[in-house]
Kinemage of the C-alpha trace (Angstrom):
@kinemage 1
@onewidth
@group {chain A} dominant
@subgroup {mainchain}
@vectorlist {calphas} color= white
{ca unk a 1} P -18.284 12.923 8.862
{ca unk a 2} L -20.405 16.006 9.995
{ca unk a 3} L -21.194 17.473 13.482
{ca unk a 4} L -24.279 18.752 14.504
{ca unk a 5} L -23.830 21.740 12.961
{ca unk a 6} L -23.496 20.215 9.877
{ca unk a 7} L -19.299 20.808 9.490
{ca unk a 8} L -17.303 18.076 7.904
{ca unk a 9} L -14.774 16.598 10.521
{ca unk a 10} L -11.448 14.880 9.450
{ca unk a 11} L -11.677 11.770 11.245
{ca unk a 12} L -13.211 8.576 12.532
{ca unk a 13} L -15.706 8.002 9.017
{ca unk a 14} L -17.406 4.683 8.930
{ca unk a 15} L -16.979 4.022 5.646
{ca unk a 16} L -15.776 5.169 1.910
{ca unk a 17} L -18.891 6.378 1.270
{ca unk a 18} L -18.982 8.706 3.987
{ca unk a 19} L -15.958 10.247 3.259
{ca unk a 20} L -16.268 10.298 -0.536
{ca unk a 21} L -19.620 12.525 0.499
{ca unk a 22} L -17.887 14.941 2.074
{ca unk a 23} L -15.042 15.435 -0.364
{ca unk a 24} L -18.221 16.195 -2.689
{ca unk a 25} L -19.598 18.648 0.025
{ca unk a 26} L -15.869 20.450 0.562
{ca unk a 27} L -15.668 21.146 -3.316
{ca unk a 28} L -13.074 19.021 -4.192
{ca unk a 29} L -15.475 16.278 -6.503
{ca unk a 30} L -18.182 17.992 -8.275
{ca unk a 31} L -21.432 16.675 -10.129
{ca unk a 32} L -19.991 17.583 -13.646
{ca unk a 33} L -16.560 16.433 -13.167
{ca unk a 34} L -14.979 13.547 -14.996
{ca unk a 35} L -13.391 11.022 -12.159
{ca unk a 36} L -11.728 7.803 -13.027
{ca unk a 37} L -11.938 5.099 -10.312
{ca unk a 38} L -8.587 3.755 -11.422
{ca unk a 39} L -8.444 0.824 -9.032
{ca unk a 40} L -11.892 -0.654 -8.847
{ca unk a 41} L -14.663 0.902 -8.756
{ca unk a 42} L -17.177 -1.694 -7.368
{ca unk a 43} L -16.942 -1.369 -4.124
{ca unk a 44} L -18.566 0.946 -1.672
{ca unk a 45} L -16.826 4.605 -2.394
{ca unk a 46} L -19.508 5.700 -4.506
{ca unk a 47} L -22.700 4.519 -2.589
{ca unk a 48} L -23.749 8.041 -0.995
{ca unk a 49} L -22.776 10.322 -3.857
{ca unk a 50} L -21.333 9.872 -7.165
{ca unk a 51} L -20.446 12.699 -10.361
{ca unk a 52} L -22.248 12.246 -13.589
{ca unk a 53} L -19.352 10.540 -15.708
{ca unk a 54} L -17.475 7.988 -13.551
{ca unk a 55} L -15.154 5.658 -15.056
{ca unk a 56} L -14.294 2.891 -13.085
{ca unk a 57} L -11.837 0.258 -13.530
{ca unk a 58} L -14.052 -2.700 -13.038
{ca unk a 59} L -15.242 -5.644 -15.338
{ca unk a 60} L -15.345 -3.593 -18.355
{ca unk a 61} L -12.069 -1.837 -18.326
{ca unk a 62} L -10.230 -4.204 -15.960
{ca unk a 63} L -6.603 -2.122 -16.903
{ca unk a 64} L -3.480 -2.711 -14.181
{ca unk a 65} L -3.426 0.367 -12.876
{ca unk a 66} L 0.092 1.047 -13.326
{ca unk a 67} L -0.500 1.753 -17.076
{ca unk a 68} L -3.830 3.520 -18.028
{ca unk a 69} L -5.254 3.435 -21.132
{ca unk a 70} L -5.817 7.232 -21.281
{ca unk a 71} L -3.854 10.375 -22.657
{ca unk a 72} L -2.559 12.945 -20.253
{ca unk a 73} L -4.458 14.930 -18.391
{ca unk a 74} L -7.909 13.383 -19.076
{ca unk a 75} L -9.802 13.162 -15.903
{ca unk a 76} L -11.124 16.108 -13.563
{ca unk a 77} L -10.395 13.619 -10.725
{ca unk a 78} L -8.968 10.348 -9.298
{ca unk a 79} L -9.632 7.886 -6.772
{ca unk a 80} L -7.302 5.559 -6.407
{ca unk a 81} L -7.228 2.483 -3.660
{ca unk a 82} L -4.241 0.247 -4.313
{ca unk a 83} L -3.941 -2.764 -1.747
{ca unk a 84} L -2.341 -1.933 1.324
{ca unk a 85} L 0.070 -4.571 2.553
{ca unk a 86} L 1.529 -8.293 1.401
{ca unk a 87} L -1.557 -10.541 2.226
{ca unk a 88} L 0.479 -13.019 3.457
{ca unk a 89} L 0.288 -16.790 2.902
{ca unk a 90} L -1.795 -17.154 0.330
{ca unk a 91} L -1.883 -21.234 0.507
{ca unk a 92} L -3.659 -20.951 3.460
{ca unk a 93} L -5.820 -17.669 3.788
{ca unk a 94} L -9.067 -18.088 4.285
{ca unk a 95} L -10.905 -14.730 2.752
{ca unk a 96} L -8.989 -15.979 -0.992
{ca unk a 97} L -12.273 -14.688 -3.169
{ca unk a 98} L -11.683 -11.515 -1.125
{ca unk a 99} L -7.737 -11.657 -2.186
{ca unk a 100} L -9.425 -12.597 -6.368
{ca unk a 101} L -11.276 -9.576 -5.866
{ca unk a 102} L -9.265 -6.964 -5.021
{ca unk a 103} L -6.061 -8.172 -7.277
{ca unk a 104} L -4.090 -9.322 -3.784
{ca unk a 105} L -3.290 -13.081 -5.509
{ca unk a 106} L -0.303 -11.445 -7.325
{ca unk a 107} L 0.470 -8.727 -4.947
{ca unk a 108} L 4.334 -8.094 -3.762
{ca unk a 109} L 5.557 -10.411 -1.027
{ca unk a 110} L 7.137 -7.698 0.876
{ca unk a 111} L 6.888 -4.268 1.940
{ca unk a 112} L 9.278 -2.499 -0.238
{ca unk a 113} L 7.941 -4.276 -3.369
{ca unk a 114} L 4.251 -3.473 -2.406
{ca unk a 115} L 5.105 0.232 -1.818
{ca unk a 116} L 6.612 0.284 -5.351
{ca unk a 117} L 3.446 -1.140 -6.606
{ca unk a 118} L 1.523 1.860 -4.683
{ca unk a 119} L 4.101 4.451 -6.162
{ca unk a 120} L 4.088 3.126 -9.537
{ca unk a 121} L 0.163 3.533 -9.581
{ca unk a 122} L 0.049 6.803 -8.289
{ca unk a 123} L 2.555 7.798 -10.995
{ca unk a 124} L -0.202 6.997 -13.394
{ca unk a 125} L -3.156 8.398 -12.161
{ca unk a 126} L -0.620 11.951 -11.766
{ca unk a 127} L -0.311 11.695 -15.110
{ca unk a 128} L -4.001 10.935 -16.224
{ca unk a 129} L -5.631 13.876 -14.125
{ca unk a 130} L -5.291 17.069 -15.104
{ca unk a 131} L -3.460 20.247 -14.018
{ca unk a 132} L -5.178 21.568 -10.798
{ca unk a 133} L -7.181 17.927 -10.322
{ca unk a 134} L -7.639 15.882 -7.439
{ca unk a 135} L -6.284 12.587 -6.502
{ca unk a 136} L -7.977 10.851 -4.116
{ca unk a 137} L -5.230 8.318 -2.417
{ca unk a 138} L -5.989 5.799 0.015
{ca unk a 139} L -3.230 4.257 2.170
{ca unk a 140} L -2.845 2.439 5.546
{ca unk a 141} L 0.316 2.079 8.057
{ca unk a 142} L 0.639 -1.265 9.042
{ca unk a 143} L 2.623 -3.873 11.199
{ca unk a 144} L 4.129 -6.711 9.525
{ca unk a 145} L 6.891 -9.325 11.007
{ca unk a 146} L 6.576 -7.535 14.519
{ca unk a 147} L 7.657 -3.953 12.439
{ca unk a 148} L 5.730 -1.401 12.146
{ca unk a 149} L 5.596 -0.119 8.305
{ca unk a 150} L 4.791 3.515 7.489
{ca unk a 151} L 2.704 3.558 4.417
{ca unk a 152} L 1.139 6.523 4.918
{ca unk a 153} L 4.482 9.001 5.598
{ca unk a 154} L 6.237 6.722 2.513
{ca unk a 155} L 2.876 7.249 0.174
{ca unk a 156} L 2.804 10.972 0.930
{ca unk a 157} L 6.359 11.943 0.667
{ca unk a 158} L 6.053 10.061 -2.553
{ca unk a 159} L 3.434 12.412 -3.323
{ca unk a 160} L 4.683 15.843 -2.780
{ca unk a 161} L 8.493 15.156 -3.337
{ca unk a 162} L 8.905 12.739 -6.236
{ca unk a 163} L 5.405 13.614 -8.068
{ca unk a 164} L 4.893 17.551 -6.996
{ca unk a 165} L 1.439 17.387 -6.036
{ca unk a 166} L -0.026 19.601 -2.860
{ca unk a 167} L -1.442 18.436 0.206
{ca unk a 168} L -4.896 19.181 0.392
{ca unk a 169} L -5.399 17.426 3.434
{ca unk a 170} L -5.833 13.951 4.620
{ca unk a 171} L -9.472 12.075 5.952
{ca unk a 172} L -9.617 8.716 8.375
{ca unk a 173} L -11.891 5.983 7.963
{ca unk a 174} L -11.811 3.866 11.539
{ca unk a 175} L -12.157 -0.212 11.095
{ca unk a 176} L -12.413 -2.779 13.380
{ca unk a 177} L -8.469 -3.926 12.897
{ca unk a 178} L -8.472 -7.448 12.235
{ca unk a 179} L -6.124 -9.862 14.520
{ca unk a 180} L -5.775 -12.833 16.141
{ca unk a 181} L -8.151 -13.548 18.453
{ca unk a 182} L -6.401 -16.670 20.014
{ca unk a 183} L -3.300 -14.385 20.926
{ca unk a 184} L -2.407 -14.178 24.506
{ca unk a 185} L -0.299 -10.871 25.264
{ca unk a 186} L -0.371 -7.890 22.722
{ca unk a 187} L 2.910 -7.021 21.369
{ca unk a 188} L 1.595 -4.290 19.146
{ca unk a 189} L -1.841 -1.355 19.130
{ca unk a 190} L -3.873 -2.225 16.089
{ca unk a 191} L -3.807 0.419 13.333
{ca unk a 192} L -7.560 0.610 13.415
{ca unk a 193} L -7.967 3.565 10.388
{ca unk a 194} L -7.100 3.902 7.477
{ca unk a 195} L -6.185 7.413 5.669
{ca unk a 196} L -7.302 9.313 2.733
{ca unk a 197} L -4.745 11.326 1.114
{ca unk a 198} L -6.347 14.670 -1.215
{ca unk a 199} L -3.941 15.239 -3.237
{ca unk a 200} L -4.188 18.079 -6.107
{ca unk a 201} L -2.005 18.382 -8.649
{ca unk a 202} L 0.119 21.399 -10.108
């Protein structure tokens, strides 16, 4: 988001859109740039600003991200926004057209399994962007069976040490963190933001 004098601050965006805007404004998406949305695509990253050729994953491509149909190094840019965390039980959730949506009905179970599914994604879009591109990651720390599971530090170190890319920095988007309402005595804070990795690659 911007202040009043019109400089882009790293934290506490409202939404996707928002921040996608100022990755635009910084330089690191331009107008003439060819970005894959490898994950969706219909959702609300690209309401405030988008570049001239976007492909997005979405009804017409509908590929599992974890295996691109695109030679190396095709794409000026990335943005990539895997699910987060297990969704739990899925019997009984009550947002299930939300969980059809997003690809969460055959997400990992667990933790471990769902990170693998994040790295394994973000292998492919490394290898789909081009030398000196940008990969747009989103990821999200979470608590799940009373422990507290660091996506973010997992996601990045993934990043840099496994993949090679360079930390260009890292954006927030603040949410209202969803909970129980009915529960008594708080055993844990609410990771109300999620996290924006820019990630460029060598």
């Amino acid at each position: 988001m911007t202040d009043s004098d019109g400089l882009v601050l790293a934290a506490a965006y409202r939404n996707n859109a928002e921040m996608i805007a100022d990755c635009h404004q910084l330089g690191y998406l331009n107008d003439d740039d060819l970005v894959l949305d490898a994950t969706y695509a219909k959702g609300g990253w690209w309401k405030r600003w988008q570049p001239r050729q976007l492909v997005g994953n979405g009804r017409a491509l509908r590929a599992d991200f974890r295996t691109l149909p695109f030679p190396d190094q095709t794409f000026d840019a990335a943005a990539y926004d895997p699910p987060y965390c297990p969704p739990g039980g899925r019997a009984t959730s009550t947002i299930k057209k939300f969980h059809a949506r997003y690809g969460m009905t055959d997400m990992p179970k667990n933790p471990a399994q769902t990170q693998t599914l994040i790295n394994d994604g973000l292998d492919e879009v490394h290898r789909v962007v081009r030398r000196h591109g940008i990969v747009l990651a989103k990821c999200k720390s979470y608590i799940t069976s009373g422990k507290y599971q660091h996506q973010e530090f997992e996601t990045t170190r993934y990043a840099l040490d496994k993949l090679g890319f360079e930390m260009e920095g890292r954006l927030l988007v603040a949410q209202r963190a969803p909970g129980p309402q009915s529960q008594k005595t708080q055993k844990h804070f609410r990771n109300n933001f999620s996290t924006l990795l820019i990630l460029r690659r060598k």
